[in-house]
C-alpha angles and dihedrals in degrees: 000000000000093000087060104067107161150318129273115204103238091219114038085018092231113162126225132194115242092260101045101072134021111193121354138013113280095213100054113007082244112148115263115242100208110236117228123202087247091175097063091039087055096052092044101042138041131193086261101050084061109045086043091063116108118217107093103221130078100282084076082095097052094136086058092048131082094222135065119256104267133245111243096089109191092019123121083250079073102044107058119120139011089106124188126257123218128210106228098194097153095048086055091052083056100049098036095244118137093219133013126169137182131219107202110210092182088078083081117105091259087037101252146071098262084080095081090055087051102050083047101051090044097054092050087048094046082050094047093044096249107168094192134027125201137193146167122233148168080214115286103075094038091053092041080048094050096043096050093042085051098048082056106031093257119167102231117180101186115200102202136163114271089227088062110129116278087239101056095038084057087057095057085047104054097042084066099254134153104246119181104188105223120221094220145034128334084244088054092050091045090053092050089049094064085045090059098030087069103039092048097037090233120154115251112222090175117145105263104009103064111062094211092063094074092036079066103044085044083080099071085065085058096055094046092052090053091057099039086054094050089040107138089209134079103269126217125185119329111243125171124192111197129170115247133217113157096338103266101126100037089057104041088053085049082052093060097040082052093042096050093039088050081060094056086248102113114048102180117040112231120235111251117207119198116215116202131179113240095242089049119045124114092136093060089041087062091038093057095037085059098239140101096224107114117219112202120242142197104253115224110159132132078219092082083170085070101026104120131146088198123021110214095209105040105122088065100041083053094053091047096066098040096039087053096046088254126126130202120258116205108207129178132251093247083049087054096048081050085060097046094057099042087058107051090067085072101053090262111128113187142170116238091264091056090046084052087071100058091031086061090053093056094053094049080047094059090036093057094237102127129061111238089225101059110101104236138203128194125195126232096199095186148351123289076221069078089074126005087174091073100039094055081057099066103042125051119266111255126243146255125235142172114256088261136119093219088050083053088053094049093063094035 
């Protein structure tokens, strides 16, 4: 790929060729930001030549990406991306906001984000001759693993908890993957994945820890900017409010905005809020203490997608929110199940991870914390069908009645 032309260690700043390291920097075990050749991108393309393509995915931004586009036209491999957003006027009534918007992730083939870091990570293993991918998950990566190695003959072994929710373990299952099931944490599995990845030669696809897996969520900032750009109202501050586990999403995002700002395409940046749960939040804990280093936690949320003791990527999802002017919120779970059910009543289905994220803006609105006038956008990063445990949790259960009409009048 001549547009990808190395790697640049995101803590001593070292740079690699694309053929001296694979996943992480030698030196210092920091995650590895992929270099493009932005020179010769920026003589070849222009803003225009992008957003006037016409395949609807994120491969629309090829010339932006450090991988071919891949065979397996008309697969799901070659569908992810290029997700609907949704106007919530009513919700930003509510909430007093001018102008509020929702980018619905479920819209993926698996049904989450983690689809646009898969296609991604396939397509680089299928250029460098990689016969089997694995990966760790609490369920969304893996699905969104499983489903892109299937549309493309991929060979996908998925280490997974074995506490993961039924549904998304079913996913894995049915796309033909090999799924182990670990007796312990998702950390622990993670951790097990890089152990088997090099006895068995396989090719690691996990968050933060494979570069290519940002170079494939990055794309969602492409897409925002594409819309915020084309956006019919008058626009105020960007401002973007996304659920974090170990990083990997926020910075990512953060990657496409630079990436798009080092071009001369975005002129203002916009500001990138973290949301953690509370029992999960070692990125917001260093984000609030005012320093990068990452102390491990013990992971309890009913949002498994962003349950993490020690976030893999969070250096760069710190810096994400403090070098964009934005900041990290913490909510509860039953904040989260609150989220959940506020947004259902406008056609928005999440799992609790996705919920976090607009959780996380109610509570910056009531703290003050966020201008009414920003446009927002909040990030549904996967289905509530992820997880009907948790949904059945935030809505009353419904009742029973006799097959009667009087027994119906009697509940209406």
């Amino acid at each position: 790929m001549e547009r990808f032309v190395g790697y640049r260690c995101s803590v001593c700043k070292r740079e690699f060729l694309p053929g001296q390291v694979t996943y992480t920097c030698p030196e210092d075990g920091g995650n590895l930001d992929v270099i493009l050749d932005y020179d010769s991108i920026r003589q070849k393309y222009q803003a225009e030549d992008l957003v006037s393509r016409p395949e609807e995915s994120l491969w629309r931004y090829l010339p932006l990406l450090p991988v071919p586009c891949p065979d397996g036209e008309g697969t799901p491999l070659r569908a992810a991306g290029w997700t609907p957003v949704y106007h919530l006027d009513r919700l930003a009534e509510k909430l007093g906001l001018k102008s509020l918007w929702l980018k619905d992730e479920s819209r993926n083939p698996t049904a989450s984000f983690k689809d646009r870091a898969s296609a991604v990570v396939v397509a680089r293993a299928r250029t460098v001759g990689m016969d089997v991918v694995v990966t760790a998950s609490t369920g969304n990566a893996g699905a969104a693993l499983a489903g892109m190695s299937a549309a493309v003959g991929q060979k996908a072994v998925i280490f997974a908890p074995k506490t993961a929710p039924p549904a998304k373990v079913a996913q894995l299952l049915i796309y033909g993957a090999k799924v182990i099931l670990v007796d312990g944490t998702y950390d622990q599995a993670f951790d097990l994945t890089i152990k088997a990845a090099e006895a068995f030669g396989w090719y690691c696809r996990n968050t933060g820890y494979n570069p290519f897996t940002a170079e494939g969520k990055k794309t969602a900032a492409f897409e925002i900017w594409e819309w915020f750009r084309c956006l019919e109202e008058e626009r105020g501050k960007l401002s973007v409010f996304v659920s974090v586990g170990d990083g990997n999403i926020i910075s990512g995002i953060h990657k496409g905005f630079k990436d798009l700002q080092t071009l001369g395409w975005l002129e203002d940046m916009p500001r990138l809020f973290g949301v953690q749960a509370e029992g999960s939040a070692a990125i917001a804990n260093a984000f609030h203490a005012g320093t990068e280093k990452i102390t491990p936690i013990s992971a309890s949320t009913i949002a498994d997608s962003i349950s993490v003791d020690l976030p893999r990527d969070g250096v760069r999802a710190v810096r994400a929110a403090r070098e964009t002017g934005g900041s990290y919120i913490t909510v509860t779970d039953n904040e989260i199940l609150q989220a959940i059910a506020s947004l259902g009543p406008l056609g928005i289905f999440c799992e609790p991870a996705g919920a976090a994220a607009y959780a996380g803006l109610v509570k910056a609105v009531a703290q003050g914390s966020i201008p009414s006038d920003d446009t927002i956008l909040v990030i549904n990063t996967g289905s509530g069908l992820k997880d009907i445990r948790a949904a059945m949790q935030a809505v009353p259960s419904a009742p029973v009645i006799e097959p009667t009409l009087e027994a119906v009048r009697k509940v209406v």
